[in-house]
C-alpha positions as CSV (number, residue, x, y, z in Angstrom):
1,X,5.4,-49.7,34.2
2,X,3.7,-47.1,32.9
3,X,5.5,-44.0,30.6
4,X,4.3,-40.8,30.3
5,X,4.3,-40.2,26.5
6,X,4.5,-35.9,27.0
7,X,7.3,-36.1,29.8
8,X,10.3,-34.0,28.0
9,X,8.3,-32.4,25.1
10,X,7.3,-29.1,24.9
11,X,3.3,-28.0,24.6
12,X,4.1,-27.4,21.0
13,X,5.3,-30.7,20.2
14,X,2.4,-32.2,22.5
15,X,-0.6,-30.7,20.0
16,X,-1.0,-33.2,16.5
17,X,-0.1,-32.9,13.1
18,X,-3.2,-32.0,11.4
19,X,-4.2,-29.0,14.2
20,X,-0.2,-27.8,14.0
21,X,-0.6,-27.5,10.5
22,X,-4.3,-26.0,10.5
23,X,-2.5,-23.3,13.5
24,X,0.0,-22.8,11.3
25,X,-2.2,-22.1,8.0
26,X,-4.5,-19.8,10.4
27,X,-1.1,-18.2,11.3
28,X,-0.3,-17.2,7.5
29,X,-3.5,-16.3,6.5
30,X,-3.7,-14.0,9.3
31,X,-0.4,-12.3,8.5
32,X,-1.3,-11.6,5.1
33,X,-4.3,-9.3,6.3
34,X,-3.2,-6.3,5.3
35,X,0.1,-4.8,4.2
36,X,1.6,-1.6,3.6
37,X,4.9,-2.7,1.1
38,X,8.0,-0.9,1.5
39,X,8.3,2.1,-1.0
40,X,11.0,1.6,-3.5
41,X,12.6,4.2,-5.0
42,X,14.2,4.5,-8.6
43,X,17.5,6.6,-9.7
44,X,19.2,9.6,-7.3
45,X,16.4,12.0,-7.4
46,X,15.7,13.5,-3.5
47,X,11.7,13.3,-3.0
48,X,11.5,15.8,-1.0
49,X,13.3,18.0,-3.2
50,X,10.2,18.0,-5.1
51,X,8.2,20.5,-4.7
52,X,5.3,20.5,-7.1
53,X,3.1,17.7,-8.8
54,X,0.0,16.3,-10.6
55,X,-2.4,13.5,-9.4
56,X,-3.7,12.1,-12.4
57,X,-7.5,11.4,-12.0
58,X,-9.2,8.4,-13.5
59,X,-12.2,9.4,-15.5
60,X,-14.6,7.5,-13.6
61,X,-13.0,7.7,-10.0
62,X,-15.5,7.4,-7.2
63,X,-13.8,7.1,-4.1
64,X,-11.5,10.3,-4.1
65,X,-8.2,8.4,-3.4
66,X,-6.8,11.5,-6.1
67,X,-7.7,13.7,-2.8
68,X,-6.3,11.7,-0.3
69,X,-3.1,11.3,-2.4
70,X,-3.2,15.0,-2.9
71,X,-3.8,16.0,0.9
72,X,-0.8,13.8,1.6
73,X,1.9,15.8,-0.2
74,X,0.3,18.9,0.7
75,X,1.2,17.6,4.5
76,X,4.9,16.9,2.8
77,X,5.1,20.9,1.6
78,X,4.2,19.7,-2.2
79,X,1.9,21.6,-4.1
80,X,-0.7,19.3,-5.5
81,X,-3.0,19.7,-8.4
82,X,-5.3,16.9,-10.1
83,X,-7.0,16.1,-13.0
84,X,-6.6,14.6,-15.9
85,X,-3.4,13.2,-18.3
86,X,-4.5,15.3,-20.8
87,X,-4.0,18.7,-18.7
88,X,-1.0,17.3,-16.8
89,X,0.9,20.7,-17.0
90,X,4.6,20.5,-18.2
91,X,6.1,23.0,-15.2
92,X,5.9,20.1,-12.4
93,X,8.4,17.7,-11.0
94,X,6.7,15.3,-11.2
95,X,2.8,13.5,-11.4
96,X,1.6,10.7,-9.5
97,X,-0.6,7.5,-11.2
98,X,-2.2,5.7,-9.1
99,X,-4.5,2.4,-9.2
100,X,-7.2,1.2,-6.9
101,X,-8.9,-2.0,-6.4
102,X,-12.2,-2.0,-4.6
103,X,-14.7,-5.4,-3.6
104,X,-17.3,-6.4,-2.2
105,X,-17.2,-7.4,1.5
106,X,-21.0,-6.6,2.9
107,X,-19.5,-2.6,1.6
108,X,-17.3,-1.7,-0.4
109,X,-13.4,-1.6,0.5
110,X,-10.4,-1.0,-0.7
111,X,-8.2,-4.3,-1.4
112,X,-5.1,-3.1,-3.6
113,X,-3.3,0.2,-4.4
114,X,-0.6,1.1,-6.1
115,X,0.9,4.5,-6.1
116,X,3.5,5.7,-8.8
117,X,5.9,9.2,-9.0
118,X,7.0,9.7,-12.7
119,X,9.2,12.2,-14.0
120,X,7.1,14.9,-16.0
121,X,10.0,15.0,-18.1
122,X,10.3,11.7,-19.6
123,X,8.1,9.6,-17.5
124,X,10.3,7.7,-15.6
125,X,9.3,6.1,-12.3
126,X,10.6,8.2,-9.5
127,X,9.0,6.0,-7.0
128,X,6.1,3.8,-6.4
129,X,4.4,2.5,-3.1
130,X,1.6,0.3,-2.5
131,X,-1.1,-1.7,-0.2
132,X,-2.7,-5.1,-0.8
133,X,-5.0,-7.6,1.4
134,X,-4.9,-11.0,1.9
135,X,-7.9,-13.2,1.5
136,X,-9.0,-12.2,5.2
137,X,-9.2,-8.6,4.8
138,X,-10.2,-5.9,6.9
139,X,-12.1,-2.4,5.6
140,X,-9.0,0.0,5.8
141,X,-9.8,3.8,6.1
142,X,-8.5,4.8,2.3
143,X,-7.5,8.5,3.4
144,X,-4.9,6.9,6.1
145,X,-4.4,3.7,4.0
146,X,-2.7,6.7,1.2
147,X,-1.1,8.6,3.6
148,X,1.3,5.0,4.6
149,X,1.9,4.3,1.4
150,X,3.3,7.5,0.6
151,X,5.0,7.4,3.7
152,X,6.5,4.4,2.6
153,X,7.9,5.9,-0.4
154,X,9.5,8.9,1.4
155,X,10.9,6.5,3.6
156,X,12.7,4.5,1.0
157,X,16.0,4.6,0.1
C-alpha cells in the first residue's frame, strides 16, 4: 500500500528546507528596500507651533536636499531660510541639520538621510526623522523622499 507523503500538509510545509529558507531570506531582503522610520519627537514643544527656521547647508552640498527640506515646511506655513551655521540667525525657532548619503548604483541615489530640528536656543533636538535602504535599493525621488520624512516627524508624538 502506497501513502501519499503530502496528504494533510499544507503547500507551505510541502516546499523543502533550503528553498523555504532561501523564500524567506528573499522575503527579508525585500522588506528592507526602503524605509521611511517613524519621526520621533523630543520634550513638549508643538511643531507646528513653529513658525520660522533655518536649514543649515553643507558646504559642499550638491544635490539640493537643503531645498527640498525647505520647500517642505514652506508647505507646513514655516518660513524657511538656508545657509550656513555660521549665519544661522538667532530670531528662529528652530534650524534643521540634516545628513545625506548618496552611492553608486549605475547613477547616483540617495541611500540614507537623516533630518534633525534643534532648538536655536540651546540646541536641543526638537525632532529628528529619517530614510535608509536596504542592500536591494531602489532610486527614491529625494524631493518626495524629504517631504515623508518630515511628515514623519510631524506625525510623531
Amino acid at each position: 500500500m502506497h501513502t501519499n507523503s503530502f496528504a494533510g500538509r499544507t503547500r507551505w510545509q510541502r516546499v523543502s528546507g533550503s528553498k523555504r529558507a532561501a523564500l524567506l531570506g528573499l522575503l527579508l531582503a525585500l522588506s528592507g528596500c526602503a524605509t521611511v522610520n517613524p519621526g520621533k519627537r523630543f520634550g513638549d514643544i508643538q511643531l507646528d507651533s513653529l513658525k520660522s527656521s533655518y536649514v543649515v547647508r553643507h558646504a559642499k552640498s550638491t544635490r539640493d536636499i537643503d531645498l527640498f527640506i525647505q520647500e517642505s515646511l514652506v508647505e507646513r506655513g514655516v518660513v524657511a531660510t538656508a545657509g550656513p551655521i555660521e549665519n544661522k540667525p538667532s530670531d528662529v525657532d528652530f534650524y534643521v541639520e540634516y545628513v545625506d548619503r548618496w552611492s553608486w548604483d549605475v547613477s547616483m541615489f540617495l541611500s540614507a538621510l537623516t533630518i534633525q530640528f534643534k532648538s536655536t536656543a540651546d540646541g536641543s533636538l526638537i525632532a529628528t526623522g529619517s530614510f535608509e535602504q536596504g542592500a536591494l535599493h531602489s532610486f527614491p525621488d529625494p524631493k518626495r523622499t524629504v517631504r515623508a520624512v518630515i511628515e514623519q516627524m510631524y506625525a510623531a508624538k
